[in-house]
N, C-alpha and C positions, 0 to 999 in steps of 0.2 A: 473539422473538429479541432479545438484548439491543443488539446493532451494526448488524442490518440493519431499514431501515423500506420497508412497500410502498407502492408508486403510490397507492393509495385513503387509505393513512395520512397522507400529506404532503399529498393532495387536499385532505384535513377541513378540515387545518392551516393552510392555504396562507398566512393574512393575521394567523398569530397572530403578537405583536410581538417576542416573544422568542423568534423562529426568524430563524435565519441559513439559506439555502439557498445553496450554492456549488454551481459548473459548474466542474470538473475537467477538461475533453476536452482531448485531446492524441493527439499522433500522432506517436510514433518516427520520426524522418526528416524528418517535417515540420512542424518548430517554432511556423511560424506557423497552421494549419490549428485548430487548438482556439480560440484565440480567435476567427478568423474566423468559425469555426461558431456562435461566442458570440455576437458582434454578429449573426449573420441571424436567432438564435431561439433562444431559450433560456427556461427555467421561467421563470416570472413573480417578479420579486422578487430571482432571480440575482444574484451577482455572479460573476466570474470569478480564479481562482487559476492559473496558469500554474507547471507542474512545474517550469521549467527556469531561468524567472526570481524566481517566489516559491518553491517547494518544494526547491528545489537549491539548492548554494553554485555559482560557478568549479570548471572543472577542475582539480586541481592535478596533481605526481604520484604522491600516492596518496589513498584517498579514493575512488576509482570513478567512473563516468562521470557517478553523478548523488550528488556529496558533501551530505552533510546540511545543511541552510542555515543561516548564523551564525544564532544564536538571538535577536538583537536585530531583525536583517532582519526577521527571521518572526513577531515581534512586535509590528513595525511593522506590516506586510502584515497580518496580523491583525484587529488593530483598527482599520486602515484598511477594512476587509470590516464592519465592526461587529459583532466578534465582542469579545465579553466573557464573566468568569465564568460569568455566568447565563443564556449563549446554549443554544440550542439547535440543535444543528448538522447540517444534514442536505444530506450532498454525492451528488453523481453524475457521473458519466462515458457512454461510449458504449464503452469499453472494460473492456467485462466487470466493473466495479469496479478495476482496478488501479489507475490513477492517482487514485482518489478516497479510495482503500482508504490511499493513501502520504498522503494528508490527514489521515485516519482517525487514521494510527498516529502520525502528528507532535503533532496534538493530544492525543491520550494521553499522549503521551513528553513533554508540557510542561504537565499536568496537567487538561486537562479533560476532564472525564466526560462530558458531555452531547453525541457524535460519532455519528453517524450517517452509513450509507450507504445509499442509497437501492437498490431490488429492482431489478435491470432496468438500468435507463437511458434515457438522453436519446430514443432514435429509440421505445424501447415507449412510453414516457410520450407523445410526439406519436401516434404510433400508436392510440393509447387514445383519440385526440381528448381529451386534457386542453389548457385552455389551456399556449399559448406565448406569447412577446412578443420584441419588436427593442428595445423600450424598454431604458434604462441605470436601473437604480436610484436615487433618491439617498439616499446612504447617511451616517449621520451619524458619523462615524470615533467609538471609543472606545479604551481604556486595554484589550490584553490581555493581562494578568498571569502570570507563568511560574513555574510550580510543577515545577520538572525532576524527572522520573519515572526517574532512569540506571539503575534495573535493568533496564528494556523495552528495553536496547542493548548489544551489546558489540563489542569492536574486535580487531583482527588477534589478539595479545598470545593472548588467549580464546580465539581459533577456533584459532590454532594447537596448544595446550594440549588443547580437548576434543579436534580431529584426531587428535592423537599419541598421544593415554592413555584415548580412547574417555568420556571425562568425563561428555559431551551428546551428546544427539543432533543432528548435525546434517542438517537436511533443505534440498536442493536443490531450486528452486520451478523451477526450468527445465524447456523440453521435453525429450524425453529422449533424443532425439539429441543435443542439446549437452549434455546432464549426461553421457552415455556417453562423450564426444569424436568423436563422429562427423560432427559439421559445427559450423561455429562463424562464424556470418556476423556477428559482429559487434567481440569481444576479440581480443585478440591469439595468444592459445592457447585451446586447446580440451582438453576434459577438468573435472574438477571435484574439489572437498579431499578427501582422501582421506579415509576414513570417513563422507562422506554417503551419504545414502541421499536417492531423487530422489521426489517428488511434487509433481508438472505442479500447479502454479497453477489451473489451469483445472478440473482434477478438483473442488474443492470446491461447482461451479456444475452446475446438470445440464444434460438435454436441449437444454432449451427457454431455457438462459439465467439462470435462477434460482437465488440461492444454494438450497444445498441447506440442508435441519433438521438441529437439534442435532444429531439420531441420526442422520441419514446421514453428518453430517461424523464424528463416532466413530466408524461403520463404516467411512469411508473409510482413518482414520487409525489402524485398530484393533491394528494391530503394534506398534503405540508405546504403554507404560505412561501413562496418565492423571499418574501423579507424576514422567513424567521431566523433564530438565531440555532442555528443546530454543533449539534454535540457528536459526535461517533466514534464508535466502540464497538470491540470486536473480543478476542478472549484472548490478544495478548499485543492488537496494534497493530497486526499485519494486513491481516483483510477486511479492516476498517477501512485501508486504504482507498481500493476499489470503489468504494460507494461515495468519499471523498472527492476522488474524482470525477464522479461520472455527478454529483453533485453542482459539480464547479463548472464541468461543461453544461449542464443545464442551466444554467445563469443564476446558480443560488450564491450570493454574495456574502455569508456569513457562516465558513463551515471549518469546524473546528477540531481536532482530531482529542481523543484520549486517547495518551499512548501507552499508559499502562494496562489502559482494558479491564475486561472483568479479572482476568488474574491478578491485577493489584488491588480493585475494588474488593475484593474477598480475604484481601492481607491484611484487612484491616478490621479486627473481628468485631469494633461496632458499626460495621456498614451494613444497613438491612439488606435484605433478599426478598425478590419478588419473583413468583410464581405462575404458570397460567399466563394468558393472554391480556395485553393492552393496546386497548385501541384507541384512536384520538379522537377527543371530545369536539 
C-alpha cells in the first residue's frame, strides 16, 4: 500500500535517521488528553502534533470548526518536528487514523510525498509489546519547504457549483445519522449538501481495525467511476481525511478534499440543506 505502513514495517525502521515518526492522538472534547497521553508513552523517537494548535488555524466565521492552518505556522511546526524534503514520515493516532490521516493530507497539500500512516495505532502497537517510551526527543529543527499542491483542495465557490450542476461527486465522510439529519450533536443544523452521497469514514477500516486493501477499498467505493471527479467532506475536514486516502490508494485520481466541511457550508446561511438519504443515479 502506497499511504499506509504496518507495525512490523516501522519496527525494522525504528532508528533509521531520515524517519520522522509523529503521535497525532487527539480527542474531540478533550483538547488537552492527546498530548497528555503523549508525555506518558508514546513510540520511541515521537514527537507530537496537536490538531488544534499545529493542524488548525483560529476559529473564524467561516472556515469550519477546524480551519486549515496558515501555511507559514505549519511550516514552522514542521521543521520544528525535523521534518524536511527528504523526511520520511510515518504518523499515528489511536483514532482509527483520522487525526493522523489530517497530517497525512496536509503534507501532501504542501508537497511532500514521503507521508505515511501507520496500520492500527498507538494502543495495537503497545499491545504487540513493541517498545514505548516517556522520553522527549531531541530534535534538531530544520527548514520545511512548501511545494503547495491546490488541486488536493477546494472551497465553498466549488462545492456549491458541483452541489447544483451534479459536476463531482461529492461524498459525505459522516455517520449517517448526521448525513441523513437525524441527529446532529455537534453544528448548528443538521442535514447535509445536497447531492452528496454518504460513506462513513470508518467503512474504509474493517473488523479488526485495519485499513482495508486496495481491492476492498474499490469494492467499497464501487458505485463511484474510477475517473470521477470527487469532492470530500466531513463536518469540519478531519475525517474526510480518511476516505481521501484510502480513495487515493484505490487508484482514484481525482480526489479533492473540502476543508471547511459542513461546518462552514452551514456558515453560510444561503447554502441549502438536504435531508434523508441520496443515492447515485
Amino acid at each position: 500500500m502506497n499511504n499506509i505502513v504496518t507495525m512490523k514495517w516501522l519496527l525494522a525502521r525504528l532508528y533509521e535517521p531520515d524517519l520522522v515518526i509523529v503521535d497525532c492522538r487527539f480527542a474531540l472534547g478533550k483538547p488537552e488528553s492527546g498530548r497528555a497521553s503523549y508525555e506518558e508513552s508514546h513510540i520511541p523517537r515521537a514527537v507530537y502534533l496537536d490538531l488544534e494548535k499545529d493542524l488548525s488555524s483560529p476559529i473564524t466565521e467561516h472556515g469550519g470548526r477546524h480551519p486549515l492552518p496558515d501555511l507559514d505556522h505549519l511550516a514552522q511546526r514542521l521543521g520544528q518536528s525535523g521534518i524536511q524534503s527528504s523526511s520520511r514520515v510515518v504518523i499515528y493516532d489511536d483514532q482509527g487514523g483520522a487525526m493522523a490521516s489530517r497530517l497525512w493530507w496536509l503534507l501532501k497539500y504542501t508537497g511532500h510525498e514521503q507521508a505515511y500512516v501507520l496500520d492500527e495505532g498507538f494502543t495495537a502497537w503497545k499491545n504487540a509489546s513493541y517498545p514505548v517510551t516517556d522520553e522527549q526527543p531531541v530534535v534538531i529543527p530544520v527548514t520545511y519547504g512548501i511545494h503547495l499542491k491546490p488541486d488536493k483542495l477546494v472551497r465553498v465557490d466549488e462545492v456549491r457549483k458541483a452541489s447544483q450542476q451534479g459536476s463531482q461527486t461529492l461524498i459525505d465522510s459522516r455517520e449517517p445519522r448526521r448525513y441523513a439529519g437525524l441527529e446532529e450533536p455537534i453544528d448548528t443544523k443538521a442535514g447535509h449538501i445536497p447531492g452528496a452521497v454518504n460513506y462513513f469514514w470508518k467503512g474504509v477500516l474493517d473488523d479488526s481495525g485495519h485499513w482495508k486493501d486496495a481491492e476492498a477499498i474499490r469494492e467499497h467505493f464501487s458505485d463511484i467511476p474510477q475517473d470521477a471527479e470527487i469532492i470530500v467532506y466531513c463536518g469540519s475536514g478531519v475525517t474526510a481525511c480518511p476516505n481521501v486516502l484510502a480513495l487515493e490508494e484505490a487508484g482514484y485520481g481525482n480526489v479533492k478534499l473540502y476543508a471547511g466541511s459542513w461546518s462552514d457550508w452551514i456558515s453560510y446561511e444561503e447554502n441549502p440543506v438536504a435531508t434523508g438519504d441520496e443515492s447515485l443515479d
